[in-house]
C-alpha positions in Angstrom: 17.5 -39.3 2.1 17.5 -39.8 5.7 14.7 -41.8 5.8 16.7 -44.0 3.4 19.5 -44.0 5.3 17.7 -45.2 8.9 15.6 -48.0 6.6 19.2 -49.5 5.7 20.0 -49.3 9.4 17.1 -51.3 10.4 17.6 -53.4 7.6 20.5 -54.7 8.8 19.5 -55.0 12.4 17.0 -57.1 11.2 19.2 -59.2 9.7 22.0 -59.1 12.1 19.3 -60.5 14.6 17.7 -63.4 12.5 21.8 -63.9 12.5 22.1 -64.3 16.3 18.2 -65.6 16.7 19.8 -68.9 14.2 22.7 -69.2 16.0 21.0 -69.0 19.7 18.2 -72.1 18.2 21.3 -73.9 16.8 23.2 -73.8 20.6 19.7 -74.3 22.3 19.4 -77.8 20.1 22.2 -79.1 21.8 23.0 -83.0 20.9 19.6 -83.2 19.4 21.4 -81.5 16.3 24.1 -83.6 14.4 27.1 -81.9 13.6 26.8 -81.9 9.5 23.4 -80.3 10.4 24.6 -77.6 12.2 27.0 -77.4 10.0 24.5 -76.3 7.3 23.0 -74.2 9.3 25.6 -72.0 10.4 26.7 -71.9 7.0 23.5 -70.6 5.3 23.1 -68.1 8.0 26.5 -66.9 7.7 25.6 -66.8 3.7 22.3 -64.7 5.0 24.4 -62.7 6.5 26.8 -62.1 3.7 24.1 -61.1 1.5 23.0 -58.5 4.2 25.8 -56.6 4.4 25.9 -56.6 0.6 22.7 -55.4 0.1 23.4 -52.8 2.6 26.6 -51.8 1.4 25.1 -51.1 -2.3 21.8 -49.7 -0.6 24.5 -47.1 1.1 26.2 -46.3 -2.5 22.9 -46.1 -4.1 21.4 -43.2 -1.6 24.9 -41.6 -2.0 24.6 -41.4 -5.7 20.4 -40.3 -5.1 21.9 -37.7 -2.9 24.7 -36.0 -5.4 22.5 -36.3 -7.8 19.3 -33.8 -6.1 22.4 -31.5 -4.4 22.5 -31.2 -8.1 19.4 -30.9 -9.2 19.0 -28.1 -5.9 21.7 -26.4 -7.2 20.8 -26.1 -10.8 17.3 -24.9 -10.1 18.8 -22.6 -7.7 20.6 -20.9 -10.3 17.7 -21.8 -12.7 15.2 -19.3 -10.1 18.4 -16.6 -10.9 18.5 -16.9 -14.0 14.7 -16.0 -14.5 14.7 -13.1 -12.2 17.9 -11.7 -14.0 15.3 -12.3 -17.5 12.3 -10.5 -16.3 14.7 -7.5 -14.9 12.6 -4.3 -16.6 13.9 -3.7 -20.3 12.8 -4.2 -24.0 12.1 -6.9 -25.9 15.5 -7.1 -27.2 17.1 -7.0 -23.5 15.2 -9.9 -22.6 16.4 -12.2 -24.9 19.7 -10.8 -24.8 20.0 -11.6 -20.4 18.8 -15.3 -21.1 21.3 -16.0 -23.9 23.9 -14.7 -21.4 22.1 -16.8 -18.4 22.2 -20.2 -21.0 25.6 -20.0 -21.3 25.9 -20.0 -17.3 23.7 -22.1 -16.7 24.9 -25.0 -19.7 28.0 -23.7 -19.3 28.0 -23.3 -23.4 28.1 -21.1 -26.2 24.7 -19.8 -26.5 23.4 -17.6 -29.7 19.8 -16.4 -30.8 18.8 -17.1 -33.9 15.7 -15.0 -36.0 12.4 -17.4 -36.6 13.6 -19.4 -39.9 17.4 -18.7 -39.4 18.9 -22.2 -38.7 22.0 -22.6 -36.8 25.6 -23.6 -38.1 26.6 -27.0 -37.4 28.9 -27.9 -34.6 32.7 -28.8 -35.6 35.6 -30.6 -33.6 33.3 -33.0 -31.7 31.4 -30.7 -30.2 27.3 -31.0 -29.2 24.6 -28.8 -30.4 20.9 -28.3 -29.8 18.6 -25.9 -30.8 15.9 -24.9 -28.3 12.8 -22.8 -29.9 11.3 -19.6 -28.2 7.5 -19.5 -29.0 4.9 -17.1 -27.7 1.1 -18.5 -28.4 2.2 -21.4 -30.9 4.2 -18.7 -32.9 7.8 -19.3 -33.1 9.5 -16.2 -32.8 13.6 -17.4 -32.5 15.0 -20.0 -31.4 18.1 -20.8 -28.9 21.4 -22.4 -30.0 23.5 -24.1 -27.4 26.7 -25.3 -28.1 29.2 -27.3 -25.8 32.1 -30.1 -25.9 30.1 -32.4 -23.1 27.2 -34.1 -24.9 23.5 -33.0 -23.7 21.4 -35.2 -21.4 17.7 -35.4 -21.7 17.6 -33.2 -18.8 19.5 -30.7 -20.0 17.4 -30.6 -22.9 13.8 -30.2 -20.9 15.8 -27.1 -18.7 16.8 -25.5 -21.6 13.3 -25.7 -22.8 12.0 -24.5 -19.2 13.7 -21.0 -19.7 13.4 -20.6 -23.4 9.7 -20.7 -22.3 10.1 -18.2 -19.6 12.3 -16.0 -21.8 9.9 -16.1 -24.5 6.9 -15.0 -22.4 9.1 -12.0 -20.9 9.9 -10.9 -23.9 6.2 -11.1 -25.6 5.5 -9.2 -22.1 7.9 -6.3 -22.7 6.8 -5.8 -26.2 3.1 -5.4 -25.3 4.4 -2.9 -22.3 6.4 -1.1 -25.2 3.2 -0.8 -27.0 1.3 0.1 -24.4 3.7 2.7 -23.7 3.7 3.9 -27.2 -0.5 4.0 -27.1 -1.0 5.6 -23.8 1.9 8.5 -25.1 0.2 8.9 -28.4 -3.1 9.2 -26.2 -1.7 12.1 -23.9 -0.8 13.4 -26.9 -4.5 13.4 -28.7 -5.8 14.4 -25.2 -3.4 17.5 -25.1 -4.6 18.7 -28.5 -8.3 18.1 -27.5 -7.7 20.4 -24.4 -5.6 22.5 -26.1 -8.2 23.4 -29.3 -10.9 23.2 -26.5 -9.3 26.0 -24.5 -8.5 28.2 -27.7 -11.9 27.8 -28.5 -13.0 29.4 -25.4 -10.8 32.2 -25.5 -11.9 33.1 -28.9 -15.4 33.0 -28.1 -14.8 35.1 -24.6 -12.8 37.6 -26.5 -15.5 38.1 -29.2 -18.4 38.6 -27.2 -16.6 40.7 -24.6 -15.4 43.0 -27.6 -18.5 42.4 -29.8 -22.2 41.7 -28.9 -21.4 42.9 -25.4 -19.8 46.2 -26.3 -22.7 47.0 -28.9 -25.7 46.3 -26.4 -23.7 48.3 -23.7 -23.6 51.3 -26.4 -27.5 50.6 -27.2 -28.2 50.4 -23.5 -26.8 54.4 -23.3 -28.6 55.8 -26.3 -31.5 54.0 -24.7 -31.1 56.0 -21.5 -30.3 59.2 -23.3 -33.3 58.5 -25.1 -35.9 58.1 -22.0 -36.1 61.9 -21.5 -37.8 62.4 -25.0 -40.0 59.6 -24.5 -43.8 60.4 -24.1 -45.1 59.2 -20.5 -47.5 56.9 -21.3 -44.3 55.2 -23.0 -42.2 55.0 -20.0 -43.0 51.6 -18.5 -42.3 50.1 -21.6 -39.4 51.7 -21.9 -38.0 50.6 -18.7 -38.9 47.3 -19.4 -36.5 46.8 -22.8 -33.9 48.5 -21.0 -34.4 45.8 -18.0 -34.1 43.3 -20.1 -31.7 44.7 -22.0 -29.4 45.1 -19.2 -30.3 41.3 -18.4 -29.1 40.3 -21.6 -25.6 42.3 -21.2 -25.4 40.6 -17.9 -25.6 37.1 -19.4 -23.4 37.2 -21.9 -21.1 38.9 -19.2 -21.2 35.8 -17.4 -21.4 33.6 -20.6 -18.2 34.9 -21.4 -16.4 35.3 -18.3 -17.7 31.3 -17.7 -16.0 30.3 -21.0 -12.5 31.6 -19.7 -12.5 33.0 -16.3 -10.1 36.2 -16.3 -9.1 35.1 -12.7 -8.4 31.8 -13.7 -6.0 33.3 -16.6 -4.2 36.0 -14.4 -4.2 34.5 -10.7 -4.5 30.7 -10.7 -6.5 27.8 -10.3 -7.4 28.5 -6.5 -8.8 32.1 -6.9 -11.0 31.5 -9.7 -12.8 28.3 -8.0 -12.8 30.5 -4.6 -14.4 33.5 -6.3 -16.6 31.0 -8.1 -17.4 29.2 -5.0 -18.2 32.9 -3.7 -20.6 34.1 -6.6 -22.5 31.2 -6.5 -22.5 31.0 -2.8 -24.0 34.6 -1.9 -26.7 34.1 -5.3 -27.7 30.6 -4.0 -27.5 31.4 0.2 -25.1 28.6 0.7 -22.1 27.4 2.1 -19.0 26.1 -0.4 -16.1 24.7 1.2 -12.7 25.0 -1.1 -9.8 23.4 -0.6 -8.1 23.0 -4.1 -4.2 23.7 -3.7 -2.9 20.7 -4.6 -4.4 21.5 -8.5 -1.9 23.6 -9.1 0.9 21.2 -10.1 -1.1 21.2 -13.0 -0.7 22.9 -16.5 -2.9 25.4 -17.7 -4.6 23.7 -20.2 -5.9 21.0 -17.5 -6.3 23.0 -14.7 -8.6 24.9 -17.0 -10.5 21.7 -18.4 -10.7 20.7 -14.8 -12.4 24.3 -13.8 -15.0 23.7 -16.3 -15.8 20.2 -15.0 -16.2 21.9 -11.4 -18.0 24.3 -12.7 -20.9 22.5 -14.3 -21.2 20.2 -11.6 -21.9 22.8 -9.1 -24.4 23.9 -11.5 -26.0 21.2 -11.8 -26.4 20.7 -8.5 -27.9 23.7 -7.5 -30.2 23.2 -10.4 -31.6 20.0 -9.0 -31.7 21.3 -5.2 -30.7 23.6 -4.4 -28.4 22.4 -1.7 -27.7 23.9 1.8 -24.0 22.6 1.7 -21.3 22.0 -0.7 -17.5 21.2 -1.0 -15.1 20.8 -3.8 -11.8 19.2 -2.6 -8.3 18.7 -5.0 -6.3 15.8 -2.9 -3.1 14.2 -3.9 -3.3 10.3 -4.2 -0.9 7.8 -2.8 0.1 6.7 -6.7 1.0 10.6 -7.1 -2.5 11.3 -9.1 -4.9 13.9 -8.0 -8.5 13.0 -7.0 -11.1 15.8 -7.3 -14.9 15.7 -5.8 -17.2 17.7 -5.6 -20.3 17.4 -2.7 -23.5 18.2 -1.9 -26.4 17.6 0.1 -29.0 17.7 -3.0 -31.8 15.6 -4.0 -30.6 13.1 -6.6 -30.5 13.9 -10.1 -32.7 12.5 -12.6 -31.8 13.2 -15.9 -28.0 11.6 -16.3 -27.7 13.1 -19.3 -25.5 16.5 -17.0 -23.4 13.7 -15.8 -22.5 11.9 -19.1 -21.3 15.2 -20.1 -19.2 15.5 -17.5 -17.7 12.2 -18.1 -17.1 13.1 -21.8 -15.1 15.9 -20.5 -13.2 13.6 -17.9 -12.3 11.6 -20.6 -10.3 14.3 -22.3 -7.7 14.9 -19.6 -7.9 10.8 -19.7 -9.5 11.2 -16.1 -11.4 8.0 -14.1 -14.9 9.7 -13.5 -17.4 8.7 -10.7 -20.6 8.9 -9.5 -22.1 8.2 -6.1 -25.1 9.1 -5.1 -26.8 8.3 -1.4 -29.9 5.7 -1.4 -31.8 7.9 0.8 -31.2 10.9 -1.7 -29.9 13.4 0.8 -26.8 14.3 -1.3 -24.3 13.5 -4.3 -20.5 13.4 -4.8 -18.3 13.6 -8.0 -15.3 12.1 -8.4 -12.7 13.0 -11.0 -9.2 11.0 -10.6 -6.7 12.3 -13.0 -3.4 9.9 -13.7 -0.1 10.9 -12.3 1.3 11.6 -15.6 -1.3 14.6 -15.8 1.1 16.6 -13.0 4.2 16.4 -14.8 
């Protein structure tokens, strides 16, 4: 507009000295120049000069008209930019289309009404201009948008209404697949939750049956055994001793079998305890050193702090079983997104079969956990990450 404004300028500058440049030749003639002829000439540059300052005059009106007219176009896509924040404000399906009938009639200043996909709209009485603007997601027409108003509509008006029906349309397809997502990830905590959960009973009831059961029975057999040893001939006696070594090896892994398929420690003291006294037990069986620093787990329930043990606890295994390594630390941190991250570390050779970590993963994906696996190129160590969603605390 400006630049329009300084080319009128010079326009007429231009013209005003051709004006004076005529008039100056005309003088400079002198008596060579008749009077009729100067005359003429001083009345077709005055005529020049008349149609100058017309053609200024309606250059002026035209820029001011070019100028009202993009203050209003500014301020209508101003409000437009409003208007489509105010739609994509976080709600439903229905909310979105609600906030951009309510921003059409603000922005039209008209009557404004949603209509279902083959509803058609009522027609306009006492003079009064309608159009019908149709909200489509992917080529499927899913309402439309009736606008109603005394002032007639201009083509523009038309294109902007079709501009936010657009936008409106997308939000809203963009809310309902967040609804649905919602609805999927919920019913998926929920499957999750019953995994864990008849994973967990399942434990317990095998714990409790060979505590009270095959454990009990060999314990009994292992004292008849040993009242038994006294009558045994001598020549007999290092066999003896033999079953009841092994016998006593057998108590002791089903022991261990059971107290590994629900740790009493984890059910009476916590989450901390029972990975420190693991961490302990295998520490002075193996000669190493386990670093423990899992406090921030205990925000979680029991059902996943208990999956989580388990998923600790075979990874450690398995990497003694490949090393055994000199050095290990499991860590529970809290993540910036309000998740916890777990990993587990060691200084072990690599592993070669993955089949210990695919397990694993399985059992990440249970408590709908992000497992990971990195292992060093030189194959001086290994660390396992579990990262557990922030829903998994509350």
């Amino acid at each position: 507009m400006r630049f329009a404004k300084r080319s009128s300028i010079r326009a007429g500058l231009l013209l005003a000295a051709a004006f004076f440049a005529a008039l100056a030749a005309a003088l400079y003639a002198g008596s060579g120049v008749t009077l009729l002829g100067a005359a003429r000439l001083i009345a077709a540059v005055a005529a020049l000069a008349l149609a100058a300052a017309y053609l200024i005059l309606a250059q002026r009106d035209r820029h001011r008209e070019i100028e009202v007219e993009l203050a209003g176009q500014a301020i209508f896509l101003e409000a437009l930019i409003e208007s489509m924040h105010a739609i994509a404000a976080p709600g439903g399906h229905d909310a979105v289309l609600e906030r951009a009938r309510v921003e059409a009639e603000h922005l039209f200043t008209a009557k404004a009404e949603l209509l279902g996909p083959h509803e058609q709209p009522v027609a306009a009485s006492n003079g009064r201009q309608g159009i019908l603007v149709p909200l489509r997601v992917r080529d499927e027409q899913i309402g439309a948008l009736h606008l109603v108003r005394t002032a007639a509509f201009a083509r523009a008006d038309v294109a902007r209404a079709t501009v936010l029906a657009d936008f409106a349309a997308r939000e809203s397809e963009n809310a309902r697949l967040l609804e649905d997502a919602k609805v999927r990830e919920a019913e998926r905590a929920r499957l999750s939750e019953q995994i864990v959960s008849a994973e967990q009973d399942e434990r317990r009831r095998l714990a409790l049956f060979l505590h009270d059961g095959p454990v009990q029975s060999m314990s009994g057999m292992a004292l008849m055994l040993d009242a038994l040893r006294e009558s045994v001939a001598p020549e007999s006696l290092p066999v003896m001793e033999k079953v009841l070594k092994q016998h006593r090896e057998t108590i002791r892994a089903l022991r261990d079998l059971s107290f590994n398929l629900e740790p009493v420690v984890l059910r009476d003291q916590g989450f901390g305890p029972a990975v420190k006294a693991l961490a302990e037990q295998l520490g002075l069986e193996h000669q190493l050193q386990i670093d423990v620093d899992v406090e921030a787990a205990e925000s979680l329930g029991e059902k996943r702090q208990a999956a989580l043990y388990q998923i600790i606890r075979e990874a450690m295994s398995a990497s003694i079983r490949r090393g055994p390594p000199t050095r290990m630390s499991v860590t529970v941190t809290e993540r910036g997104d309000g998740g916890l991250l777990a990993e587990i570390v060691d200084d072990a050779p690599g592993e070669r079969r993955r089949s210990t970590f695919a397990e694993l993963a399985e059992r990440a994906r249970t408590l709908n956990a992000r497992f990971e696996v990195d292992q060093k190129p030189d194959d001086s160590g290994t660390t396992v990450r579990v990262s557990l969603p922030a829903y998994a605390t509350e």
